[in-house]
Every structure is written in C-alpha cells, then in structure tokens.
Steps between C-alpha positions, in 0.01 A plus 500: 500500500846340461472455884205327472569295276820386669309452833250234318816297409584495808172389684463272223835322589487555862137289430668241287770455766261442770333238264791340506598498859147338474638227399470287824157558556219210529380409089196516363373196281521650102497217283596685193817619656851283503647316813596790799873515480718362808765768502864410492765616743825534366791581661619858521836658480667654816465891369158485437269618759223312562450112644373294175397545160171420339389469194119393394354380184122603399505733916119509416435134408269371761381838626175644475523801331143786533582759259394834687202702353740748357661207340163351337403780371812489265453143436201624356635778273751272459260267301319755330512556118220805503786686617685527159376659202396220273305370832692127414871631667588412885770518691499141530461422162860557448631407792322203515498298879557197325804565320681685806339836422641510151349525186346154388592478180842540288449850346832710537200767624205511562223685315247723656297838383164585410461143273814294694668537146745769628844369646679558748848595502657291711472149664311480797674446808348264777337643799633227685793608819513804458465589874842583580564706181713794643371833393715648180842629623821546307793529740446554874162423572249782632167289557460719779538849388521817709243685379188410245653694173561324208883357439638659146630222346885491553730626227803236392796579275482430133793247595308293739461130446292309727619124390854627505630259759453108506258428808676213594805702534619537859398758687728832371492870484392433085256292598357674807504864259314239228245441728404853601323519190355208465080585523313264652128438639165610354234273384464491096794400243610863571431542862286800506183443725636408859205366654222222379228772470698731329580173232186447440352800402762528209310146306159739616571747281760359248326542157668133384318357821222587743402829241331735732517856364578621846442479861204595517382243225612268734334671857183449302528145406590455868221680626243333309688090570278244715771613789483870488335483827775300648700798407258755679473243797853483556639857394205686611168559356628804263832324400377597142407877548926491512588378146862451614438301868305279297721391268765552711296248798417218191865457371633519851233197557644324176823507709407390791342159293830468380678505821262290696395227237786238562456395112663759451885407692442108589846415467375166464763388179712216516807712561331614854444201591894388417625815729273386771613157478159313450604430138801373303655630140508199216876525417393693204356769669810551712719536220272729389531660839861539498535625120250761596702626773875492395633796408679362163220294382140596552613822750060524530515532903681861438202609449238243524553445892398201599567507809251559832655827764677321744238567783271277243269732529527620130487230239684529191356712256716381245572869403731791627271709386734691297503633100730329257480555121545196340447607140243193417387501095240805357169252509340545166162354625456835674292772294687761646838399344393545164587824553889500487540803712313356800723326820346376771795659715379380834601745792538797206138452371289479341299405795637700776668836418697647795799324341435551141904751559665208655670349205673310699221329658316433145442138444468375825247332633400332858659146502173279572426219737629177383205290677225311286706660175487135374129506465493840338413505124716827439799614638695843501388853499368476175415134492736423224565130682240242500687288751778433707744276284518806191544798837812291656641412111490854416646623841781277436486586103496828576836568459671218309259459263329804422332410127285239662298773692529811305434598150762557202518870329524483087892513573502190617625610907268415788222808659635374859271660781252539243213633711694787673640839272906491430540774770350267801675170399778572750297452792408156423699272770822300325677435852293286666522130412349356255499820335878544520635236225606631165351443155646140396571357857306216665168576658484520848275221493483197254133311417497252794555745767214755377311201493607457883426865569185462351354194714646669774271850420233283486548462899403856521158427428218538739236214586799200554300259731733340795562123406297482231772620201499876360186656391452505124444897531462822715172503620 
C-alpha cells in the first residue's frame, strides 16, 4: 500500500506541475478571482541550468478551473455533516473555506463527539498547501521503497539529539550527522498519515471529532448520502458489496477535491505578489522581512522557507517540513491536561505509536506552514497562543525570561518546559537562534521589531487583491 500511496503523490504533483506549466495558456473570464499574474524574469546565475526563472502569484487566478467528477464527489462529502456522529460535524466545519481551511473560531481545539461537547486534543491544522508535503522520512528518504512491507521504525541511540546543531551553522560533519535524524514529512502535527485520504479518515473516526464507531458506521452513512450513486456510477455499480473499496474510493475522492480545488493553494497573499514583482513591501513589512530571515534576530526562514525552488516551479511553503520541539507552555484550557500525567508528546504519542521507544524523538512535532497564521485564532500544537505578537514574545522569552511563560513550583524556581516530563526536556532545541540566549540576556528581538515581523506575517495571507491594498483576511 505504501507504494500506492507514494505513486498518488506523485501523479498528484506531476498534475500540479502541469497546472503550472499551464500557466501561459488563453484565460477564462472568473470575476471572483484576482488579476492573472505577469510573471517576472529574473536573472539567473551562471551554474544554474536552465534559461530564466519564474515565479507566479495566485498560477490559477484567471483560469477556469472544472473540478473532475471524482473531485465533486468529495466536494460533496466534503460539505456533509450526516457523516459524523452527532449528524451537525463536517469536514468543513473545521476547516472552514473562509478562514483558509482552518477552524473559524479561536478555540485552542475544536470540539466534536456524539453532542460536539467533546474536545479535541489538539489544534486543527489548515488543509490549505499541503500538496507537496513529502511523505514521513527520518534520514535518507525511501518514498520509493523496494518492496511493499512495512518499514520498522528505525532505532536511535539513547544519546541522540536531533536539535543538537545550530541550522544556520555552516555546512559540517556535526551538522550533516545532526541532520540524519532529523524526521520530516507526514501530514498531522506528528506526521503519521502520508497521503490526504489517509488524513482524513483519522477526523472520521476520531471520537473528539467526526465519532463514527467504525468503518463500517461510516460505509453506511455513505451508502445511504444523496451521492451514493455517484459512488456506484463512478467505482462501479457494487463499489459497496466491498466495504473497504468504498471507503477506500470516497476518501481517495476527498483528496482529489483537495488537490484540484485551487482554494485550496492560491498563493494569492501579498508576499506572492512581492516575489513576483507585481507588488511592493511598505518599509515596515520589509523590516519585518529581513528580521524574519537573519540568522541572529528572527532566524524564522531556517525553517519557515520562504523561498520559491529555483526552477519557480515550487512556491514557498514557508516550512521545511521538519520536527522541532519547541517546548511551548502546558495549555490549561485543554481537558486533557487536568490530568498531570498526560503529554501531548507529538511524534512519541499519544496519537501515533510506532515511536512511542524513541525518547529521543518525544516532543517533537511537524513545524507548520507560516501562511495565513495571522488570521488564525489559535496557534501551536496545543493552541496555547491566541495570536502572533504573545508566539514571537515567548520564542524570544523563551530563554531569557522564562517566568513570563511558565509556572512557579511552591519553592519559588520556575517548571521550565512545563508541558514535556523531566526526562524529554533535553530534546527541546537551545541552539538555534532565538532560542540560544541565556536567562538574563537581551531578547533576540525588542517590541518594535516583533511588531515589524508581525505586519510582515500578515503578507502571508491569502486573498491580497493587486493594487487595491492587502486583503483584510484569508479568504
């Protein structure tokens, strides 16, 4: 299956790449769409092999866009809230298409069960750009396996520390050895379904969510939905005499609606627009810019990349798709922390347990597109931030002032890394600026220039109209 699954990515980016090189093509009239993007050839250095480089904002602005039939039919499951167990509960009611496929409101989770009273146990992550999510890896990458069996998961020393060397640090034999256990890839906060279908059945069946008791709680709602005979039309007349094609055939449609829908990767933010030169930064926003990427200050575009591939054919995702632990506060809002020996450990569990061992993988968690964050109402694995002034003070706090963010014991001393047990604290990343200052020093960062880095997040959001000023919010 692991194959398989590998194969769909990549068709699925193979498609997307041809949708780009569609680019030049004649455009159809869509008035709800922005401006088609004129893109911008910049000049290209002598070792790199090809003529030009290119780089489009919003590729699909301009372009009529026919979902196929596989591709309506998940629109249409997509939409539908007889699906979950309370009958109220749809996919898109928390990733909402008007607030970038996130959750629309500012709960640090979102609730969900039998009476939508039930929470979840961690924030919800948008379904937006997730096409060119690597499959899970940790060191060299085997998306295309020799044989279908099932990888073990790979044994590392007790010793191990992923964030051991600074990723700014020149390239080195530390660094390089660093990196070979880095994990990276998967969809989720913890990177364990690799494909869209295999995402979404998780929420399906995810007592905190969707509630169905099992599949085939869920074959029957399908088989009894106003498009059940979409299903039999387009998988065959007895697609449901085979509980597993079926359900198998209607989340594989739910993935195809996510890869086809262009509402679901517009680039069409501000910042797109700057890179393909059809929009200028207030000054403002390019100091923001610059704090965000120098290594000393901001050091974000280690990891949020915000860059396009140099072929422009990949925009930035503003992710490296990597795990990091970051050791943000234990969020008291969540029911599950009232237990005190509960951690949401992230690769270890409790979500995903083929890792559950690897102590020294316990607390990370998939570092998370930076686009539209400024118009999401919860922020971090366990939604502990409401926005993204309090996530930059306390990345910057961390360190040098770490009774701001994390409680005091009755001895007075601080509970630092208060949401991860004593033996796991060791993995959270100190080297990496602006993690790497010491208790006392200067942040990285004063007031004014997280307010720069702010306004210049704010460019990251999706629906900025061409000449007419930055949209208020992702669409």
């Amino acid at each position: 299956m692991k194959r398989y699954s590998t194969l769909f990515l990549i068709i699925a980016t193979v498609l997307l790449a041809l949708a780009a090189c569609d680019r030049a093509a004649p455009t159809a009239s869509a008035a709800s769409v922005a401006p088609a993007a004129a893109p911008v050839v910049a000049a290209v250095p002598a070792a790199v092999p090809v003529a030009v480089l290119v780089y489009s904002a919003a590729p699909a602005a301009g372009h009529a866009v026919e979902l196929s039939a596989v591709a309506q039919l998940g629109k249409k499951i997509f939409f539908d809230p007889s699906l979950s167990g309370s009958g109220k509960l749809a996919c898109a009611s928390c990733h909402s298409p008007d607030h970038a496929y996130a959750p629309p409101n500012n709960l640090a989770v979102q609730l969900g069960g039998p009476k939508l009273e039930r929470q979840g146990l961690r924030a919800v992550p948008s379904l937006r750009y997730l096409e060119h999510t690597p499959i899970f890896t940790i060191g060299p990458n085997s998306s295309v396996p020799d044989s279908d069996t099932v990888a073990a998961a790979p044994v590392t020393g007790a010793d191990i520390k992923v964030a051991a060397v600074a990723k700014s640090s020149q390239p080195n034999a530390a660094l390089l050895a660093a990196e070979a256990n880095v994990p990276m890839g998967g969809l989720d906060w913890d990177g364990r379904a690799d494909t869209l279908q295999s995402q979404a059945q998780g929420p399906f069946l995810d007592p905190n969510e969707m509630d169905n008791k099992s599949s085939a709680s869920l074959l029957d709602k399908l088989r009894h939905a106003p498009y059940a005979d979409d299903l039999r039309k387009l998988f065959g007349a007895n697609v449901f005499d085979n509980s597993g094609l079926a359900l198998s055939e209607a989340l594989f449609a739910l993935g195809r609606f996510q890869m086809e829908d262009p509402s679901f990767h517009p680039y069409d933010s501000k910042y797109d627009y700057y890179l393909a030169g059809q929009a200028k930064l207030s000054a403002q926003e390019s100091r923001g810019l610059k704090l965000f990427e120098d290594p000393k200050k901001g050091n974000c575009a280690s990891c949020h990349i915000d860059k396009p591939s140099r072929d422009g054919m990949f925009p930035p995702a503003f992710t490296d798709y990597q795990f990091e632990a970051l050791a943000g506060p234990r969020n008291r809002e969540l029911a599950a922390n009232r237990d005190p020996a509960h951690y949401d450990l992230g690769l270890c569990g409790p979500m995903r347990g083929d890792y559950k061992q690897q102590a020294s993988y316990c607390g990370l968690f998939k570092t998370p597109t930076l686009r539209n964050s400024a118009s999401r109402g919860a922020l971090f694995h366990n939604g502990v931030f409401k926005n993204l002034e309090d996530l930059l003070h306390f990345y910057v706090e961390r360190e040098t002032d770490p009774g701001k963010w994390y409680p005091k014991r009755k001895d007075g001393s601080i509970e630092k890394y208060d949401d991860l047990p004593p033996r796991y604290k060791k993995n959270v990343d100190v080297v990496d600026a602006p993690f790497d200052r010491k208790q006392g020093e200067q942040p990285a960062l004063n007031d004014d220039e997280i307010k720069d880095m702010v306004v210049f997040l704010k460019t990251l959001n999706d629906g900025y109209q061409a000449g007419a000023g930055q949209a208020s919010a992702a669409r």
